[in-house]
C-alpha positions in Angstrom: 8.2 -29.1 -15.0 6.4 -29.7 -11.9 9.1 -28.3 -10.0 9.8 -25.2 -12.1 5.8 -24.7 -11.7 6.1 -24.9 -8.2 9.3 -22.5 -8.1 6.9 -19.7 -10.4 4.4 -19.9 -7.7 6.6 -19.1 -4.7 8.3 -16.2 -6.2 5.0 -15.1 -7.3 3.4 -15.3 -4.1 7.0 -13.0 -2.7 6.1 -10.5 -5.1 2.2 -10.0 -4.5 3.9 -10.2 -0.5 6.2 -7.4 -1.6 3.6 -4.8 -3.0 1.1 -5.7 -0.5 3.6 -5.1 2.5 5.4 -1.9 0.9 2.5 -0.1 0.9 1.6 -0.7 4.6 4.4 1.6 5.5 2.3 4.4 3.9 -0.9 3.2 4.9 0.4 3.3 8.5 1.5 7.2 7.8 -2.1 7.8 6.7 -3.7 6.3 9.6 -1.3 8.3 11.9 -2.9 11.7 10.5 -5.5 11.0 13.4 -4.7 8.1 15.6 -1.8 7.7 18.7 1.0 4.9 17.5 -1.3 2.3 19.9 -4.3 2.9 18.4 -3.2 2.3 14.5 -1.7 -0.9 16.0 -4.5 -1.6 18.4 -7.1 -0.8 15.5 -4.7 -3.1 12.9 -4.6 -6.1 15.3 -8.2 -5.8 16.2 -10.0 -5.6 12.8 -7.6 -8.3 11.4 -8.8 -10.4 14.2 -12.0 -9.8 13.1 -11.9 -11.0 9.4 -10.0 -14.1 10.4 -12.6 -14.9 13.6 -14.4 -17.0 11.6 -11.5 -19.7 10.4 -10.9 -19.9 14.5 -10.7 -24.1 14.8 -9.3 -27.2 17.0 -5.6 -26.3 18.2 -4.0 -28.7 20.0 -2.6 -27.7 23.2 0.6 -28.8 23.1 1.2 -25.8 20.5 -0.1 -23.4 22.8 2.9 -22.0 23.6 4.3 -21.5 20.6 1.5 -20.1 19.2 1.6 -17.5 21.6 5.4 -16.7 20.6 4.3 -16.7 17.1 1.4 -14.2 18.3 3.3 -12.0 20.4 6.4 -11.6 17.9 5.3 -11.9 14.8 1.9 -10.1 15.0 1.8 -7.9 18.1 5.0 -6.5 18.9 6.0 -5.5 15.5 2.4 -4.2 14.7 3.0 -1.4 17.9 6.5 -1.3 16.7 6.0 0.5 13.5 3.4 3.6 14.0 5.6 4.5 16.8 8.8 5.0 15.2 7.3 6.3 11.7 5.8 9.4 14.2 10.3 10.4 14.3 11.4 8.5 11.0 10.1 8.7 7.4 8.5 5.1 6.2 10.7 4.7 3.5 13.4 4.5 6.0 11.6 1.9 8.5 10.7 -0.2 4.9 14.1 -0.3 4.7 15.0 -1.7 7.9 12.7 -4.5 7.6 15.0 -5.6 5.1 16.9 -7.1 7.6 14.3 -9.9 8.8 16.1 -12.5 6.6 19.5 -11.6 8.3 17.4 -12.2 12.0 15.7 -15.0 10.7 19.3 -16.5 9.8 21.0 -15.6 12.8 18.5 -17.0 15.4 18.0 -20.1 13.3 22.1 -20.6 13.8 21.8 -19.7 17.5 18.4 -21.0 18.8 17.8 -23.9 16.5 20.5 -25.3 14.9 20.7 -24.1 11.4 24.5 -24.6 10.0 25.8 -21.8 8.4 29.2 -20.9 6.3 31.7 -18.6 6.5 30.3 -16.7 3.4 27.3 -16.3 5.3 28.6 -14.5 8.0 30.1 -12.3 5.5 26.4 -11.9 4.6 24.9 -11.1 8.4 28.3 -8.4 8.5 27.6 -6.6 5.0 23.9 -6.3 5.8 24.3 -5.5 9.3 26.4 -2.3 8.2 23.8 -1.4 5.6 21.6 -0.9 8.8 24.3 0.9 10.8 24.7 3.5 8.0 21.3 3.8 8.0 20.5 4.2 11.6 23.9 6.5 11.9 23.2 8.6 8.7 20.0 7.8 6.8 17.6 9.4 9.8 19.2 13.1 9.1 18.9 15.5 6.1 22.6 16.8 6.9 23.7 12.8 7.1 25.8 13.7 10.2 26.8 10.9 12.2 23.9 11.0 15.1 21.5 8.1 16.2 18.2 8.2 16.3 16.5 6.0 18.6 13.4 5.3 16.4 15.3 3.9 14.0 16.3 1.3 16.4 12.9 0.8 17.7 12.2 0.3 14.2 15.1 -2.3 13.9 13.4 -4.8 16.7 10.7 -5.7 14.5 12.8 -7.4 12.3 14.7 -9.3 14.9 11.3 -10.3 16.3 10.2 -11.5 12.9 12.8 -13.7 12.3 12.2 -15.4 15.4 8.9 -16.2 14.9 9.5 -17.8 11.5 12.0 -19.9 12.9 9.1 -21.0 16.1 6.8 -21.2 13.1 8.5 -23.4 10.8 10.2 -25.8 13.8 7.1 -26.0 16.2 4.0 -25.0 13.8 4.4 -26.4 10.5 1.7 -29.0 11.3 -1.2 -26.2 12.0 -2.8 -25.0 8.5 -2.0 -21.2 7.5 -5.2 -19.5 8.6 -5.9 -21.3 11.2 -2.6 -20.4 12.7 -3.2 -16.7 11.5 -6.6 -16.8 13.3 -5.4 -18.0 16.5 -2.4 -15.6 16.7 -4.6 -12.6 16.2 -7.4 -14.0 18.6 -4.6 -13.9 21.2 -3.9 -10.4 20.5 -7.4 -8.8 20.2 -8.4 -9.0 24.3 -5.6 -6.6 24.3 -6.0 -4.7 21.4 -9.6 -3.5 22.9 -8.3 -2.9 25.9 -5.7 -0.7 24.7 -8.1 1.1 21.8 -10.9 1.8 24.5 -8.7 3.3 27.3 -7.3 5.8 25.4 -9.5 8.4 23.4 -10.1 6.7 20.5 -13.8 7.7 20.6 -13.3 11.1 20.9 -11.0 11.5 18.3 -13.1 9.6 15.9 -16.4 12.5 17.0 -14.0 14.9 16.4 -11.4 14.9 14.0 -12.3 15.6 10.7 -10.0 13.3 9.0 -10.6 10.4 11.3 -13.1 8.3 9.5 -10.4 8.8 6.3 -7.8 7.1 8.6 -9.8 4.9 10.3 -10.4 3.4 6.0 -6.0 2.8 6.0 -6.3 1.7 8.7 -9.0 -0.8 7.7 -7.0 -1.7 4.5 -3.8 -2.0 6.4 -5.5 -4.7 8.6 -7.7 -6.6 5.8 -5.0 -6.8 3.1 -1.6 -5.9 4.7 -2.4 -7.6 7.6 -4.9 -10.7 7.4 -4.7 -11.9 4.1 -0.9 -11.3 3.7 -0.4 -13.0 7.2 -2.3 -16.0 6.0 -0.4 -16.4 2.2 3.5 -15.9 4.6 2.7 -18.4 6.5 1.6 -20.7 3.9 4.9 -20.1 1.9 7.2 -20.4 5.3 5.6 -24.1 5.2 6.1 -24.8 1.9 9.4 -23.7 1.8 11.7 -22.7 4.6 11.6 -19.5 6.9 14.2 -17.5 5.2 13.3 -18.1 2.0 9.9 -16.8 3.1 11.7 -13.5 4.7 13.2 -12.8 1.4 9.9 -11.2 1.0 12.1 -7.8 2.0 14.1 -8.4 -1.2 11.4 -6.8 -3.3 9.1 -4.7 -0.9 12.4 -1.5 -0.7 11.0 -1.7 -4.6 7.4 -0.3 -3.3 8.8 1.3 -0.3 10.1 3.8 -1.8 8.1 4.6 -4.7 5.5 5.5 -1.8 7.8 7.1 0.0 8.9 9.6 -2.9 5.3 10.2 -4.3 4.6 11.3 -0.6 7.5 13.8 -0.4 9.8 12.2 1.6 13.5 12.9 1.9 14.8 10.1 0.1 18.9 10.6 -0.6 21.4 8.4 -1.8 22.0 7.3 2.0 18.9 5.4 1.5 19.7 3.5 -1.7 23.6 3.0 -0.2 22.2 1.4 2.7 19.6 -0.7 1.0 21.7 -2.3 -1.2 24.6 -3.2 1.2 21.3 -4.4 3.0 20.3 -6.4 -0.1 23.5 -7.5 -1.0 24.6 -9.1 2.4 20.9 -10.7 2.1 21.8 -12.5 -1.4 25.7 -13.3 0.1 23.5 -14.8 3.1 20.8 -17.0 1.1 22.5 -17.5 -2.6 26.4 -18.1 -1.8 26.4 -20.4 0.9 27.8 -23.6 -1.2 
């Protein structure tokens, strides 16, 4: 019973993970109405480093390193990674990408730390890998001719990046407790984050545009909920459990993704759904039919 209690608990926490990171897609949209790509991530990264300053406590330094890793790929990369390439592709369709973080998370743990996998999960990585490929080839235009657009691979890094630093995480960090991890990551982060907000003409655009203060509040919720708190409740669950069962967060969030996306007028087509559930589908070959 204890078990089965414990079991109810992960996959709630996944589905409170789910909503909460669906709607950042949308969020980030909003927040792009007046702000560059760097200074949504820049403004993300700084005011979640913020909120989490004061949980900041003893790290040893031996983790250093990874902790940096962890920083770099799994909170400031991806963060820059996202307002850029929703500026050329619609959010449902970057939601949708992220799907794929269980697949990277898989795939590096095989070649970088010596997860063993099964033959049905490579069938996995190869039926969610074409999922993405129909997407990136047909999904990014309203005609679906074969073209590729080079956001949508930006877009596709930040799962690759993701699933490598679950994998540092869980092998090198599992030791450090969830938010003081998530504080140190984003401390790391915010000497840059400044440095890019303030050299560019944030200020100005916040004297001036009319819808900037509105943004800037998206932005803020982006950064509080979809960014600190959530950070803080993943890494949690990657310790409790394992890293890819923690990535199959991006089971459920297509679920949210697109409801946003089609209540804000996007072009969602049948491209979308095709490619999400050959996405999906290689994701439950991967994690569910590996005996």
């Amino acid at each position: 019973m204890k078990s089965l209690t414990a079991s109810n608990k992960n996959l709630f926490t996944l589905i409170f993970l789910a909503l909460v990171w669906g709607s950042s897609y949308i969020l980030m949209k909003k927040g792009l109405v007046s702000f560059t790509p760097l200074q949504v991530a820049a403004l993300r990264i700084l005011i979640s480093g913020i909120v989490l300053l004061p949980f900041l406590g003893k790290i040893n330094k031996k983790d250093i390193p990874s902790l940096i890793v962890v920083a770099l790929l799994g909170s400031g990369i991806p963060t820059f990674i996202y307002p850029l390439a929703i500026t050329k592709i619609d959010s449902s369709i970057a939601g949708i990408i992220n799907t794929l973080t269980p697949v990277f998370t898989m795939l590096f743990g095989v070649l970088l730390f010596k997860t063993e996998i099964k033959w049905i999960q490579v069938l996995g990585l190869l039926i969610s890998l074409s999922g993405a490929i129909l997407l990136v080839l047909l999904g990014t235009s309203e005609t679906h001719e074969i073209s590729i657009n080079a956001y949508s691979l930006i877009a596709i890094l930040a799962p690759m990046f993701y699933g490598m630093s679950s994998n540092v995480l869980k092998a090198n960090l599992n030791h450090v407790p969830a938010l003081r991890l998530t504080s140190f990551t984003f401390a790391i982060m915010m000497p840059f984050a400044i440095a890019v907000l303030f050299s560019s003409d944030f200020l100005s655009r916040l004297q001036t545009d009319t819808n900037a203060f509105s943004s800037l509040g998206f932005i803020a919720l982006l950064a509080i909920f979809g960014t600190a708190m959530a950070l803080v409740i993943f890494n949690t669950l990657i310790k409790t459990t394992s890293a890819v069962y923690a990535s199959s967060v991006t089971f459920l969030m297509p679920i949210s993704v697109l409801f946003w996306g089609i209540a804000s007028g996007e072009n969602i087509t049948y491209i979308h759904f095709l490619a999400l559930a050959l996405i999906l589908l290689g994701v439950y070959v991967l994690n569910y039919l590996k005996k």
